[in-house]
C-alpha positions in Angstrom: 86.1 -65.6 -30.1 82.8 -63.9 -31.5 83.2 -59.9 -31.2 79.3 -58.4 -30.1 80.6 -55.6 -32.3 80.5 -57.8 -35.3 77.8 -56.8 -37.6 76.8 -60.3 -38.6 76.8 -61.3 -34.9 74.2 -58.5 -34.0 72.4 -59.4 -36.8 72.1 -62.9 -36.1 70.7 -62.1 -32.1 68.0 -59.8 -34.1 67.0 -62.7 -35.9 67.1 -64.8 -32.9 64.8 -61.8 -31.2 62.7 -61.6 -34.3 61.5 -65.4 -34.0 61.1 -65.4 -30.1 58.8 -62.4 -30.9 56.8 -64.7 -33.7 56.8 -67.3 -31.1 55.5 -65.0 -28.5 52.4 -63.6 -30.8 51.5 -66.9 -31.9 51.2 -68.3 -28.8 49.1 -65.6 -27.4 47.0 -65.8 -30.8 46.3 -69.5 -30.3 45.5 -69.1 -26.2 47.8 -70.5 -23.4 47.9 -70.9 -19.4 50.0 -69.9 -17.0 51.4 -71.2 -13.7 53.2 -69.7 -11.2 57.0 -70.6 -10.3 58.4 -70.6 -6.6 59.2 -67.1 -6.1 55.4 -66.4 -7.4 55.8 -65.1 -10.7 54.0 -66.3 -13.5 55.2 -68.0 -16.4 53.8 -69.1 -19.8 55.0 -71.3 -22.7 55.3 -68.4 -24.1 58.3 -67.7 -21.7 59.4 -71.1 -22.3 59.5 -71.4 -26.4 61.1 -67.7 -26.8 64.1 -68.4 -24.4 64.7 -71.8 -26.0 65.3 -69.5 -29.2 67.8 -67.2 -27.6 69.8 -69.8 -25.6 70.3 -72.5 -29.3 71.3 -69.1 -30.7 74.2 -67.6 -27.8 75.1 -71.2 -27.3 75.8 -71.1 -31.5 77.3 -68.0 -31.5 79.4 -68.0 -28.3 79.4 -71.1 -26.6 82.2 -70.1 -24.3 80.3 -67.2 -22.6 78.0 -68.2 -20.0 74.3 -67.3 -19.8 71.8 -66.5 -17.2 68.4 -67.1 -18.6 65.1 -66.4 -16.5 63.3 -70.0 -16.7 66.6 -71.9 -16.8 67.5 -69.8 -13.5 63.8 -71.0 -11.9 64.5 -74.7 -13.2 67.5 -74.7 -10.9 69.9 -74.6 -14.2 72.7 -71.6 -13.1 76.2 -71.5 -14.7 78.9 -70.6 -13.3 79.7 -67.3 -14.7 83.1 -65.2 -15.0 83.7 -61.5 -16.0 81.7 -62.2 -19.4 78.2 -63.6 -19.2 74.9 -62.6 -20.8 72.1 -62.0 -19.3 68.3 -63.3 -21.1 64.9 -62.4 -20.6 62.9 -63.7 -23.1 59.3 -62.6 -22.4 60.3 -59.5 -19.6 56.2 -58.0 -18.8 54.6 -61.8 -18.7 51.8 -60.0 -16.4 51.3 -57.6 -18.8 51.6 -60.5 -21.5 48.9 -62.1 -19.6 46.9 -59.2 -19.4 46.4 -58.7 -22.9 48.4 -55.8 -22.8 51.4 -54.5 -25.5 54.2 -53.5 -23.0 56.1 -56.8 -23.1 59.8 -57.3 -24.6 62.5 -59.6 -25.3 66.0 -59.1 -23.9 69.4 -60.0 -24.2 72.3 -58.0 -22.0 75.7 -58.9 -22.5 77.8 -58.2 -19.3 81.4 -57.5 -18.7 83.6 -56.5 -15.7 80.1 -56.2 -13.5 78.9 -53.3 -16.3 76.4 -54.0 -19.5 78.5 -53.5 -22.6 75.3 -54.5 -25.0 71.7 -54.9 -25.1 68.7 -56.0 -27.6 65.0 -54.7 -26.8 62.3 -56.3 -28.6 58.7 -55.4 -28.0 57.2 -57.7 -30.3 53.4 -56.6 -30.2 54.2 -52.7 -31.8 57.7 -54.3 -33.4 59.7 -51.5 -31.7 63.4 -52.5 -31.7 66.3 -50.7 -29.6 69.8 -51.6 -29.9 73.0 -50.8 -28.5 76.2 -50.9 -26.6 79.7 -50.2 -25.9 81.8 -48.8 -29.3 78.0 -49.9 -30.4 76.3 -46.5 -31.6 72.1 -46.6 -30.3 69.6 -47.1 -32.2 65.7 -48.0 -32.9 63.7 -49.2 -35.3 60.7 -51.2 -36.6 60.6 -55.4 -37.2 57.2 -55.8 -38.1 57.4 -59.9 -36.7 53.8 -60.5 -38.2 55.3 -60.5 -41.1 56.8 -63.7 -42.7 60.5 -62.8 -43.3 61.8 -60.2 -41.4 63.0 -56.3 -42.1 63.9 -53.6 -40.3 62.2 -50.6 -41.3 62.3 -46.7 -40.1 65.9 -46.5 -38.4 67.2 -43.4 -36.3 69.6 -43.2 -33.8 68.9 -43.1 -30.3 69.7 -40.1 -28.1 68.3 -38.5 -24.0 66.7 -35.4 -24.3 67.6 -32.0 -22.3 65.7 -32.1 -19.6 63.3 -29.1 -19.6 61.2 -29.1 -16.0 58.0 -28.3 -17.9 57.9 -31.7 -20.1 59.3 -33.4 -17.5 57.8 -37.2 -17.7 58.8 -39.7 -15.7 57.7 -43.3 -15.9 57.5 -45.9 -13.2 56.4 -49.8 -13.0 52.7 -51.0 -13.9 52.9 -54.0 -11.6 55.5 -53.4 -9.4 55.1 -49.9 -8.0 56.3 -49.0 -4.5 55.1 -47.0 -2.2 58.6 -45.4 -1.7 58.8 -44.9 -5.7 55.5 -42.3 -5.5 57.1 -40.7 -2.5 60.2 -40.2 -4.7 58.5 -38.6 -7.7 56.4 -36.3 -5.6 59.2 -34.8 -3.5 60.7 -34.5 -7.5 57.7 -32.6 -8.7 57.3 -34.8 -11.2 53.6 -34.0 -12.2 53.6 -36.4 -15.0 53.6 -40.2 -14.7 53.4 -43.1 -17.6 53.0 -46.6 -16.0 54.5 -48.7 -18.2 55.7 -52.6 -18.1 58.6 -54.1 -18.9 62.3 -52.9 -20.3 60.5 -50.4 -22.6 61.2 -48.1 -19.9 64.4 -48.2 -20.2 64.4 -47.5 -24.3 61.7 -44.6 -24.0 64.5 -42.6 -21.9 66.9 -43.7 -24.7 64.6 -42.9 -27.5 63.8 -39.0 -25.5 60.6 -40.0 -24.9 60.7 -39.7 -21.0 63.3 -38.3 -18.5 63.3 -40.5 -15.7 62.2 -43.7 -14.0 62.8 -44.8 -10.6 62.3 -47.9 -8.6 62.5 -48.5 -5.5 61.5 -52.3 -5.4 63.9 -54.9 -6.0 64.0 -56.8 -9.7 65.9 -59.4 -11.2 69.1 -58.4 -13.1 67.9 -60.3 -16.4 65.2 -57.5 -16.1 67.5 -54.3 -16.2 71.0 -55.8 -18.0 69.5 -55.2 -21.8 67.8 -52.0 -21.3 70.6 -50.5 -19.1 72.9 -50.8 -21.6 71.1 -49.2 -24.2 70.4 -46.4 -22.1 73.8 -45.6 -21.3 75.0 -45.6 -24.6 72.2 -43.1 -25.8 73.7 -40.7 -22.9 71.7 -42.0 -20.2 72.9 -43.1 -16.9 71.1 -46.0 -14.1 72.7 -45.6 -10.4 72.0 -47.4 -7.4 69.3 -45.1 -5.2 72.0 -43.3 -3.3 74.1 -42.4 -6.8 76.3 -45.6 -6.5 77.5 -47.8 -9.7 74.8 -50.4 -10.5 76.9 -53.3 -11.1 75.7 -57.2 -12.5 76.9 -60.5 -11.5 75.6 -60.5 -7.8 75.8 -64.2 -7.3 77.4 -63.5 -3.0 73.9 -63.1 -1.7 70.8 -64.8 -0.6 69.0 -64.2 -3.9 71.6 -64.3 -6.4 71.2 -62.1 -9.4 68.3 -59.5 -7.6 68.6 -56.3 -8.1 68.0 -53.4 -5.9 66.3 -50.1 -6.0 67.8 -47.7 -8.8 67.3 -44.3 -10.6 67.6 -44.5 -14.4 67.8 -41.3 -16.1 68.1 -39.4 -19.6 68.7 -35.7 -20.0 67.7 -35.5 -15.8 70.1 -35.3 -13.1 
């Protein structure tokens, strides 16, 4: 079996992330449409092309591990999964995609025993990469994929910052901000709020960039699974909303796989 701590392994998902980002330029270069699946949410070929890329790669590299992929999950295509599975979102931020905006990514979360124990963040557009995991020490760099072959330039580990009450940033969700989510940061004080899209909020607080960001709308596990787990191995911590373990793999419900509310944090507590 394939170890996620294997260098050659990670390298080959980066690769795999590098051309789903080429894929996801290009197509947004060229011009594309969107439609909307079932549960309203748009989707592009964009979406389609970049998780194509992922899934012929984890299927290469570890065809016995089970993977829950955004669009295959829409087409009605959901494994059966056991205590190992990954977890894919291949274009998370398509509004924001859509939009013409930068703050979209590509993810890949590798779950175990209910917890994230690795995760690749790709935000094509600036070529900001974040990487890390379990035994797996965090870090970020640049992979220009504009650029023919690929290289990974300007590397530094990843590490929260102390939390000092008169930087204090937090950052909530562009597109899917609650009303509960503004009551939470004003009864915090937090006088300083980034809107951001996407799993990049999740690597900011890893990068100590930001301190916190709540949400208290639900989201798809495929949307949390990569970033969470880069977080937490930078120092960070994600809880459920009353400061209970946020754990993956919730097939037992009406929605399988959805999320609900949470508070990820750096240095804050």
């Amino acid at each position: 079996m394939n170890s996620i701590t294997d260098t050659q392994i990670q390298e080959a998902l980066i690769a795999a992330t590098f051309e789903a980002g080429k894929v996801i330029l290009d197509i947004r270069q060229k011009g594309f449409n969107e439609k909307l699946k079932q549960d309203g949410s748009p989707v592009t070929l964009a979406d389609q092309l970049a998780e194509e890329i992922l899934l012929t790669t984890l299927a290469r590299l570890f065809p016995e591990i089970p993977v829950i992929a955004e669009e295959a999950v829409a087409a009605g295509e959901i494994p059966t999964i056991n205590d190992r599975f990954f977890l894919v979102d291949a274009l998370d931020g398509t509004k924001d995609f859509i939009a013409g905006g930068d703050n979209f990514t590509v993810n890949i979360g590798l779950i175990e025993q209910g917890l994230p124990v690795f995760g690749i963040v790709y935000a094509p557009d600036s070529g900001r990469l974040f990487v890390g995991g379990v035994d797996i020490k965090p870090w970020q760099a640049i992979m220009n994929c504009r650029k023919k072959l690929r290289e990974i330039t300007d590397k530094k580990q990843l590490r929260v910052r102390a939390f000092e009450p008169a930087k204090a940033l937090a950052i909530a969700s562009h597109s899917h901000r609650a009303s509960k989510t503004d009551k939470w940061l004003e009864k915090q004080k937090f006088s300083k709020v980034k809107p951001l899209a996407s799993s990049l909020k999740f690597c900011l607080l890893a990068a100590g960039e930001a301190d916190v960001y709540p949400r208290f709308s639900p989201c798809m596990e495929w949307d949390t699974a990569a970033g969470h787990a880069i977080l937490c191995a930078a120092g960070g911590k994600l809880t459920g909303l009353a400061g209970e373990q946020f754990l993956y793999g919730k097939v037992e419900q009406e929605i399988p796989f959805l999320n609900p509310g949470f508070i990820a944090s750096g240095g804050w507590r």
